[in-house]
N, C-alpha and C positions, 0 to 999 in steps of 0.2 A: 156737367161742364164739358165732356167730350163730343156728345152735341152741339152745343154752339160751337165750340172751335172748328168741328168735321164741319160744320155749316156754311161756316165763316171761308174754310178752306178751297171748300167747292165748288160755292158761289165766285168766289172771286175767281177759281179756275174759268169755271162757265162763263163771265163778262169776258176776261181775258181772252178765250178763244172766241166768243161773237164776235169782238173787237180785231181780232187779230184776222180774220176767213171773213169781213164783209164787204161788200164789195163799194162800199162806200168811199169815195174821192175825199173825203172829210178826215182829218186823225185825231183823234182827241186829245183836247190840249194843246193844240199845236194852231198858230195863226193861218188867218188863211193866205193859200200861196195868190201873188202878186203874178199875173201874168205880163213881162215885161213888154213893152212896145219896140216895133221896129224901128233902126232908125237910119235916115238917109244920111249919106255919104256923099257931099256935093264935091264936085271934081273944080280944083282952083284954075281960075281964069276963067270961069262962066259967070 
């Protein structure tokens, strides 16, 4: 039983820190980000 749990414990360490130190622009679980558009600013009376 203390095996699977030690297993259980430090596997999920292990993901957590590949997850945390990759250099990956991706986050898991999380949408992906929306790069907004510029927008123009037309000056009144043109």
């Amino acid at each position: 039983m203390f095996l699977v749990i030690a297993t259980m414990v430090w596997g999920g360490l292990g993901f957590t820190l590949r997850e945390m130190f990759s250099e990956d622009d991706r986050i898991l679980g999380m949408p992906e980000e929306v790069q907004p558009e510029p927008i123009t600013i037309l000056e009144k009376g043109k």
